[in-house]
C-alpha positions as CSV (number, residue, x, y, z in Angstrom):
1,X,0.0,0.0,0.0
2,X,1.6,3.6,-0.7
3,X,2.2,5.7,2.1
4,X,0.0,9.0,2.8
5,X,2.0,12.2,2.0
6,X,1.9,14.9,5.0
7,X,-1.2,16.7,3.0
8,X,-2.9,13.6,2.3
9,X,-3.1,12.7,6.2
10,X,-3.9,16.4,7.4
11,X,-6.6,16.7,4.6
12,X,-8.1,13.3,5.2
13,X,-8.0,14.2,8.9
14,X,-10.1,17.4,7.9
15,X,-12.8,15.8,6.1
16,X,-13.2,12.3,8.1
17,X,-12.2,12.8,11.8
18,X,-15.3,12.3,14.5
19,X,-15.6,15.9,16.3
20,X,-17.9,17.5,18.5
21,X,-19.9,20.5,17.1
22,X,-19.6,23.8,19.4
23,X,-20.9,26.3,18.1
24,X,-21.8,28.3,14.5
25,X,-22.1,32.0,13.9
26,X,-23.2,34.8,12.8
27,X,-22.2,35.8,9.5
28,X,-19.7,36.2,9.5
29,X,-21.9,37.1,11.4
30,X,-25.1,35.9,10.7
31,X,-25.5,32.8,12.0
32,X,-28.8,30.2,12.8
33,X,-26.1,29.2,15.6
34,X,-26.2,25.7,17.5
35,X,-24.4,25.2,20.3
36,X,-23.8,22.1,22.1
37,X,-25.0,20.3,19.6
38,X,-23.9,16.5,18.4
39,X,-23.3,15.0,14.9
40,X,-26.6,12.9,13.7
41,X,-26.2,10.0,11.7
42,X,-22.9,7.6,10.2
43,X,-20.3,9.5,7.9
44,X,-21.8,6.7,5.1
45,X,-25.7,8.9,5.5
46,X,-23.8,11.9,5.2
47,X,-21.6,10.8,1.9
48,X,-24.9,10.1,0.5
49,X,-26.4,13.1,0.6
50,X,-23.4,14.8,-0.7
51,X,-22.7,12.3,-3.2
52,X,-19.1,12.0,-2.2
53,X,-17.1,8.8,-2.2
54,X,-16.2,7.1,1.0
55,X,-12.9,6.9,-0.2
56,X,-11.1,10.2,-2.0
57,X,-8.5,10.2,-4.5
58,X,-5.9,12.4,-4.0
59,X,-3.6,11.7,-7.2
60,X,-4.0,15.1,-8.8
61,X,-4.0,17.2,-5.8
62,X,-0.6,15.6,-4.9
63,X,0.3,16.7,-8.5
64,X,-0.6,20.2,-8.3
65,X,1.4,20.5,-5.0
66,X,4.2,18.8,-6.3
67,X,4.4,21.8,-9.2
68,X,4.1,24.2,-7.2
69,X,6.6,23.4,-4.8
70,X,8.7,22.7,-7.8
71,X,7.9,26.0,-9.6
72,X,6.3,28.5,-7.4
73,X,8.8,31.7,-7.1
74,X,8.1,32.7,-3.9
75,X,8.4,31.3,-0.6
76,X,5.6,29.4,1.3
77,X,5.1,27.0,4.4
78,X,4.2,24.0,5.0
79,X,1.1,25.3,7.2
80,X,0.5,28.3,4.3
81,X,-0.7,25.3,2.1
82,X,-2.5,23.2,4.9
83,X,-4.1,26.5,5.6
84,X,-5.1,26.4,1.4
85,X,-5.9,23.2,1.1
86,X,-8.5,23.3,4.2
87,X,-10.0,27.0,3.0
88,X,-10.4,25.3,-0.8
89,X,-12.5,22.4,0.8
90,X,-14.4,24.5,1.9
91,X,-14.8,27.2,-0.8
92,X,-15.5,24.1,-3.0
93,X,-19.3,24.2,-1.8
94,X,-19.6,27.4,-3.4
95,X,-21.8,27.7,-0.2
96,X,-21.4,31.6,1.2
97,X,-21.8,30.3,4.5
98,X,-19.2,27.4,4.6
99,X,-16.1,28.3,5.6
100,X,-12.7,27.2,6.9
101,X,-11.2,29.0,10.0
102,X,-7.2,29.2,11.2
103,X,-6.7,29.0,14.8
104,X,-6.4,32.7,15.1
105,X,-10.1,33.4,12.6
106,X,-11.7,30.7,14.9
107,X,-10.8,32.8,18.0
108,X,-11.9,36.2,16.2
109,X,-15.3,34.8,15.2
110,X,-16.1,33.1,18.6
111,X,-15.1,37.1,19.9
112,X,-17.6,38.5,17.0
113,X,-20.3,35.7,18.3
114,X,-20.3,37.2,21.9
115,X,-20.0,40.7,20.7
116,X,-16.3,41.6,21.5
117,X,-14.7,43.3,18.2
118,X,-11.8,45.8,17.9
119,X,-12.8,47.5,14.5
120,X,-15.0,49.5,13.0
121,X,-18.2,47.5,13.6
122,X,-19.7,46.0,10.7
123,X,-21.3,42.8,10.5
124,X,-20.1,41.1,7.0
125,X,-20.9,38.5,5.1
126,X,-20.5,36.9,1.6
127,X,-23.7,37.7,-0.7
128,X,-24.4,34.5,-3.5
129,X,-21.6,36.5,-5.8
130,X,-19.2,36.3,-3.6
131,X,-19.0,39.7,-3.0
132,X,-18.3,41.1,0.5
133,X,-21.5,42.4,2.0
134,X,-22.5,44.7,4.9
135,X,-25.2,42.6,6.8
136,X,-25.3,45.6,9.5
137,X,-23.2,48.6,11.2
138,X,-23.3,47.8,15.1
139,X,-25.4,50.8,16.6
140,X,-23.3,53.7,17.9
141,X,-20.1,51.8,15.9
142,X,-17.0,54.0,13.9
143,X,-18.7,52.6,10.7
144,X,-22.5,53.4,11.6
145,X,-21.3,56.9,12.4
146,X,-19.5,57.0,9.1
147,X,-22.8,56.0,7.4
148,X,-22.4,52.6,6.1
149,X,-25.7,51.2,5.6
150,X,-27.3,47.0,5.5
151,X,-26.4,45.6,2.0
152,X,-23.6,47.7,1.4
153,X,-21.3,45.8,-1.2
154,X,-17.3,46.3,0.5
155,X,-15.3,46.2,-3.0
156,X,-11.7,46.9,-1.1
157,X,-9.7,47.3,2.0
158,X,-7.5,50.2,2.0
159,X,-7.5,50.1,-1.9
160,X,-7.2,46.1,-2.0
161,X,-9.9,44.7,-3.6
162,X,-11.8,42.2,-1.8
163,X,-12.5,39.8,-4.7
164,X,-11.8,35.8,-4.1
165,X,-11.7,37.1,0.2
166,X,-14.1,34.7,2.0
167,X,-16.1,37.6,4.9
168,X,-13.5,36.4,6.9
169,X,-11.0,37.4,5.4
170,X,-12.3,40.7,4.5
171,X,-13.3,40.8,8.5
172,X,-9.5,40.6,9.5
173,X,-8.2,43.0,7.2
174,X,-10.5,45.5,8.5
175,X,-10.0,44.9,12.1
176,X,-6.9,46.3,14.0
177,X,-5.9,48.6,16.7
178,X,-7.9,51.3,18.5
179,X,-7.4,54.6,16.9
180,X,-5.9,53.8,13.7
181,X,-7.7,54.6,10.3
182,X,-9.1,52.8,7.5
183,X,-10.5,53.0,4.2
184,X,-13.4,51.0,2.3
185,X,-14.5,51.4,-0.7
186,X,-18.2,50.5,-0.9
187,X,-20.9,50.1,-3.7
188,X,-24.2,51.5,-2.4
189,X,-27.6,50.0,-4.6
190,X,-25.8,48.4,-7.2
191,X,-24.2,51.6,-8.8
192,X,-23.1,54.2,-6.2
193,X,-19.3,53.9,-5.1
194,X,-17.9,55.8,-1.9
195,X,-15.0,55.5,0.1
196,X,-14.9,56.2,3.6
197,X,-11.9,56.3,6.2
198,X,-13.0,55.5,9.3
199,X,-11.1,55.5,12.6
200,X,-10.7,52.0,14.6
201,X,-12.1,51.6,18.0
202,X,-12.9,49.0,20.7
203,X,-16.6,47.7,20.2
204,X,-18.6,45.7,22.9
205,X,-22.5,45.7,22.7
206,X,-24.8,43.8,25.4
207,X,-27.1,42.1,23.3
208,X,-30.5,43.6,24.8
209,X,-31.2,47.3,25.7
210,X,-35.0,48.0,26.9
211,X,-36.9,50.8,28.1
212,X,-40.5,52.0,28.2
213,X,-42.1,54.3,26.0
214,X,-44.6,56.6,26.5
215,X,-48.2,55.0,26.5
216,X,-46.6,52.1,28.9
217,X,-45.3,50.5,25.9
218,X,-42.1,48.1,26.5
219,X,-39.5,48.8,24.3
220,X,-36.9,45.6,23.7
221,X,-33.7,45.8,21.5
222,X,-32.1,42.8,20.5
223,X,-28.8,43.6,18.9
224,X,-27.5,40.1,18.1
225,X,-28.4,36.8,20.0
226,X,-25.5,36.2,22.5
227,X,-24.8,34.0,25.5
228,X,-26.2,36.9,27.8
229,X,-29.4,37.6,25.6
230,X,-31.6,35.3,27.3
231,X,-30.8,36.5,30.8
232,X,-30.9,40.3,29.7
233,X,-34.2,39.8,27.8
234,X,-35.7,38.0,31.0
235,X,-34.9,40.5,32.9
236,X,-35.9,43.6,30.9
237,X,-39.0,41.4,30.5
238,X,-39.5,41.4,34.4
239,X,-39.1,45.0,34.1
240,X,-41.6,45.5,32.5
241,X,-44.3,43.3,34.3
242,X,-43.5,44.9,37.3
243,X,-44.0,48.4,35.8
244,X,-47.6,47.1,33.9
245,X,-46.3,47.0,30.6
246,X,-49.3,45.4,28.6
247,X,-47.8,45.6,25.1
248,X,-44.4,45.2,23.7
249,X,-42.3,46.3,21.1
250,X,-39.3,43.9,19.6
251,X,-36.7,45.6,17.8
252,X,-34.5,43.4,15.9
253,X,-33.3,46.0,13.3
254,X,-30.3,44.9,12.0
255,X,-29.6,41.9,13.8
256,X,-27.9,39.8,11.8
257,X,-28.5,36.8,14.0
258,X,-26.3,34.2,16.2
259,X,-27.0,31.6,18.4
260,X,-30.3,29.8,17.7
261,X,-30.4,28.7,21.8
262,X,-30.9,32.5,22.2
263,X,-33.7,32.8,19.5
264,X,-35.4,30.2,21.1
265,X,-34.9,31.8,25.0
266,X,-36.2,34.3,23.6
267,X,-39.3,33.6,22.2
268,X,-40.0,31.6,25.6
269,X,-41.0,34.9,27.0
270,X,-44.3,35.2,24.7
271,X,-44.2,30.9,24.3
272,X,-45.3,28.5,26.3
273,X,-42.4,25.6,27.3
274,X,-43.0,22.8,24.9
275,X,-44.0,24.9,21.6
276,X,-42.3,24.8,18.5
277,X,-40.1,27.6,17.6
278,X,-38.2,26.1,14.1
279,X,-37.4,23.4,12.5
280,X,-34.2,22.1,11.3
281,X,-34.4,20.0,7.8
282,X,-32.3,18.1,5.7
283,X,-34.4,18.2,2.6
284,X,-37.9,17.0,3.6
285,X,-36.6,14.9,7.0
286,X,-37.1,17.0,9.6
287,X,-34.0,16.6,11.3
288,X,-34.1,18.7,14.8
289,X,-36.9,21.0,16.5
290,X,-36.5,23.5,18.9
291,X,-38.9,24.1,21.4
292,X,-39.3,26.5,24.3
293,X,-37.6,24.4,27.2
294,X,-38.6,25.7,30.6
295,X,-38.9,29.2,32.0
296,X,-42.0,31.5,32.2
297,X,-43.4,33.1,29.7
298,X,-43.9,36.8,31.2
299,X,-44.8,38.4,27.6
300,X,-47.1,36.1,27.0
301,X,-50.6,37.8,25.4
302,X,-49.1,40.9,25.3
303,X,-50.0,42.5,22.0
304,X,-46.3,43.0,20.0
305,X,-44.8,44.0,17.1
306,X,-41.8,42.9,16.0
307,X,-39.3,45.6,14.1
308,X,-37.5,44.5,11.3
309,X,-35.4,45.6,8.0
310,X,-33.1,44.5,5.8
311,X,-30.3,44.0,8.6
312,X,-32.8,41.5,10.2
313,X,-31.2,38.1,9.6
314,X,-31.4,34.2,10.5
315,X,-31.8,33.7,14.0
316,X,-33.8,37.3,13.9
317,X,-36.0,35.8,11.4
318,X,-36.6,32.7,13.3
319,X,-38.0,35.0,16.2
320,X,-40.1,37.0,14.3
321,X,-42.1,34.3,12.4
322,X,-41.9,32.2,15.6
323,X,-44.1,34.9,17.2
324,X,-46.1,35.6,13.9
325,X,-46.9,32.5,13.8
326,X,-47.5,31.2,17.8
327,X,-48.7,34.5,19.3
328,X,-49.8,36.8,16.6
329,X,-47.2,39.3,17.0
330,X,-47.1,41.9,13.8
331,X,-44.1,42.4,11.7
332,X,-43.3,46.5,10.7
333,X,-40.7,47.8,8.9
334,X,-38.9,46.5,5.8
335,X,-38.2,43.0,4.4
336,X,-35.6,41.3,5.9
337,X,-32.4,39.5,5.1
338,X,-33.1,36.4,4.1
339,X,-31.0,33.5,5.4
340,X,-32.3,30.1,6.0
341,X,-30.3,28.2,6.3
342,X,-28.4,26.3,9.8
343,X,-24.7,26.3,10.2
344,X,-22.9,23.8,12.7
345,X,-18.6,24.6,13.6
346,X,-16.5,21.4,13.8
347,X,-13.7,22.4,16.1
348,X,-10.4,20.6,15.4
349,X,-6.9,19.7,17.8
350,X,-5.1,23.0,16.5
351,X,-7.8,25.4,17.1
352,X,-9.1,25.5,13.4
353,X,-13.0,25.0,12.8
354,X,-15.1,24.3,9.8
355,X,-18.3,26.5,9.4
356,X,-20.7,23.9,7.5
357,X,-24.1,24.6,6.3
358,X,-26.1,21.7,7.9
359,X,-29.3,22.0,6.4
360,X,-32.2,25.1,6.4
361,X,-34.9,26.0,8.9
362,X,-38.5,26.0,8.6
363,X,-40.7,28.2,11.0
364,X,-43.6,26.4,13.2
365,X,-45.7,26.6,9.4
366,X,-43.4,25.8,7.4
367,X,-42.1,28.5,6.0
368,X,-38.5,28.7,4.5
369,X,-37.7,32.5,3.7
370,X,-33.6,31.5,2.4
371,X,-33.0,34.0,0.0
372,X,-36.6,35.3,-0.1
373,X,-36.6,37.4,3.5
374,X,-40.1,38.2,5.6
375,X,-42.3,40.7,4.0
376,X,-43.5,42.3,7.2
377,X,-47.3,42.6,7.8
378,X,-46.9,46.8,7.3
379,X,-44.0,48.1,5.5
380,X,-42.2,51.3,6.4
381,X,-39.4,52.0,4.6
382,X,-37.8,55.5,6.1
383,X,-36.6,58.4,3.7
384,X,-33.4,59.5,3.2
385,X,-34.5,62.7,5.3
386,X,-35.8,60.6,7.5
387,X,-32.1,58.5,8.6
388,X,-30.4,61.9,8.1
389,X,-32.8,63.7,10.7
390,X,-32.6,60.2,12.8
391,X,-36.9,60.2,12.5
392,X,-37.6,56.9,13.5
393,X,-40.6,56.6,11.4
394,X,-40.8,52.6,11.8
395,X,-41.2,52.9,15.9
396,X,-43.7,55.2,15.1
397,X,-45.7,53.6,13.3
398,X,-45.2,50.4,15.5
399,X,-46.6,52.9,18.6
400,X,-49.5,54.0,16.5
401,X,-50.7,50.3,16.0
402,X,-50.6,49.4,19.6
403,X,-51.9,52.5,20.1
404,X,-54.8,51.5,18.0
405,X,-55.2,48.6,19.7
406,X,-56.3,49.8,23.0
């Protein structure tokens, strides 16, 4: 039998070892997110549905190394081209949400996941072109002060274009120290290009911010879901049952998502424990269900709306048809993202990870909005006067229809 090169081990090591899945993310940043969760079903079920063979050959990747180790002129590692090999097995889905990390991008997006980020503060993501997109600017961030909007196409980093960068990538050449500058150069609505130089700082957001409005309206922002977003949003909930809060407004404005534990948390606020709040598919075989575990449900019967726009993504849009659908909240604002679809991270021995698509998630009716977003029940789109002069026109109209309903 002929002995495994050093690439042929490490690859088949990549693609066959048993692991334990951790955790996904966001979207970079956007993320349906598991956490804790366990591999279902044999490597042989798997290989079917991707109709790869049990066995690989690796004949002409050997002879593509072997020329360009022969003629390359330039230098490169050994873990340079591990590092390759593992991003191209991944890139090979042609899946924007598949991706390989190093050790030090695992560490990053495990940071971004809980909401610790030295940059400017957008959330990225690859759009189906491949092209580096702005899923959301953090609230109060360098880059939402700058003006970068949801959907903004990033076309280069400090005049290096970003084509061929996974969001990753693209992430970690924005990113750097506190106080030092950088520039993007952005396409805004398909035809529109701007650059912007924006000035590095150190980002952390708590996940929830609440506060009542006039009219005793409770007022809930959920900025991305987070390990501490189920026991802020309890607690603002809390809030507002001991101040008599009888209807509730969710704002999940440009939350590009995270960890699907914390989507289902919080719908257990307004859900009773044991209702559905997705469903995870692989094709028709419905393959996982989350369900409100425990807990009380303090919002529950409390007329809501739910705030939404194009920054509204994946676990966001599991909450909001959750509650359309099990307690008749109503969705304002603009259509949202679109993403549903599940990823799962594989943590490996050197601190690497693979981001893998697992299969897409179904609200408690069925409904699969990948690529397609929520249109919301009322759509409120603001003006351009409107952002400049910061008129909230979509809270607005979210007070008027409680309002309405008294």
């Amino acid at each position: 039998m002929q002995k495994e090169t050093w690439w042929q081990q490490a690859a088949r090591a990549v693609t066959l070892k048993r692991l334990v899945f951790i955790w996904v993310g966001l979207a970079v940043f956007s993320g349906g997110v598991l956490v804790g969760q366990r591999w279902h079903g044999g490597s042989a079920d798997y290989a079917s549905r991707t109709g790869l063979p049990q066995k690989f050959d690796y004949t002409q990747v050997d002879k593509v190394y072997q020329s360009l180790k022969d003629n390359y002129n330039g230098k490169l590692t050994e873990q340079q081209v591990l590092d390759g090999l593992k991003h191209g097995l991944a890139q090979s889905t042609k899946d924007p949400y598949t991706e390989f990390f190093t050790a030090t991008e695992a560490e990053q997006f495990s940071n971004d996941l809980q909401g610790t980020i030295s940059g400017v503060g957008a959330k990225l993501e690859l759009d189906q072109n491949g092209s580096v997109v702005v899923v959301a600017p953090i609230s109060g961030s360098p880059a939402d002060a700058a003006g970068i909007r949801a959907k903004d196409i990033i076309v280069a980093v400090d005049g290096k274009t970003t084509s061929g960068m996974t969001a990753t990538e693209a992430v970690l050449k924005i990113r750097g120290k506190k106080g030092t500058q950088v520039k993007l150069t952005i396409v805004r609505d398909g035809k529109d290009q701007l650059d912007f130089t924006i000035t590095r700082d150190n980002i952390h957001v708590p996940s929830v911010e609440s506060k009542v409005l006039d009219g005793n309206i409770g007022y809930m922002q959920v900025s991305q879901f987070s390990d501490d977003t189920d026991e802020l949003a309890a607690k603002a909930a809390r809030e507002f049952q001991a101040q008599g809060v009888k209807q509730v407004i969710l704002d999940l404005r440009d939350n590009p998502g995270g960890e699907v534990s914390a989507a289902v948390g919080l719908s257990g606020l307004w859900l009773d424990s044991g209702e559905t709040v997705a469903q995870q598919r692989r094709g028709s075989v419905v393959s996982e269900e989350y369900r409100v575990s425990g807990g009380e449900p303090v919002l529950k019967g409390m007329k809501t709306v739910v705030l939404m726009n194009a920054g509204s993504a994946s676990a966001s849009e599991i909450t909001a048809l959750a509650l359309r659908d099990q307690a008749h909240a109503r969705i304002i604002g603009e259509k949202s993202y679109g993403k549903g679809v599940v990823q799962q991270l594989i943590p490996f021995d050197d601190g690497g990870s693979l981001k893998v698509t697992v299969g897409k998630w179904y609200s408690p009716k069925g409904t699969n909005i990948d690529k397609k977003g929520i249109t919301p029940d009322q759509t409120v789109k603001p003006s351009d006067d409107d952002i400049k002069n910061k008129n909230d026109v979509q809270l607005q109209a979210a007070q008027d229809w409680l309002g309405w309903q008294n």
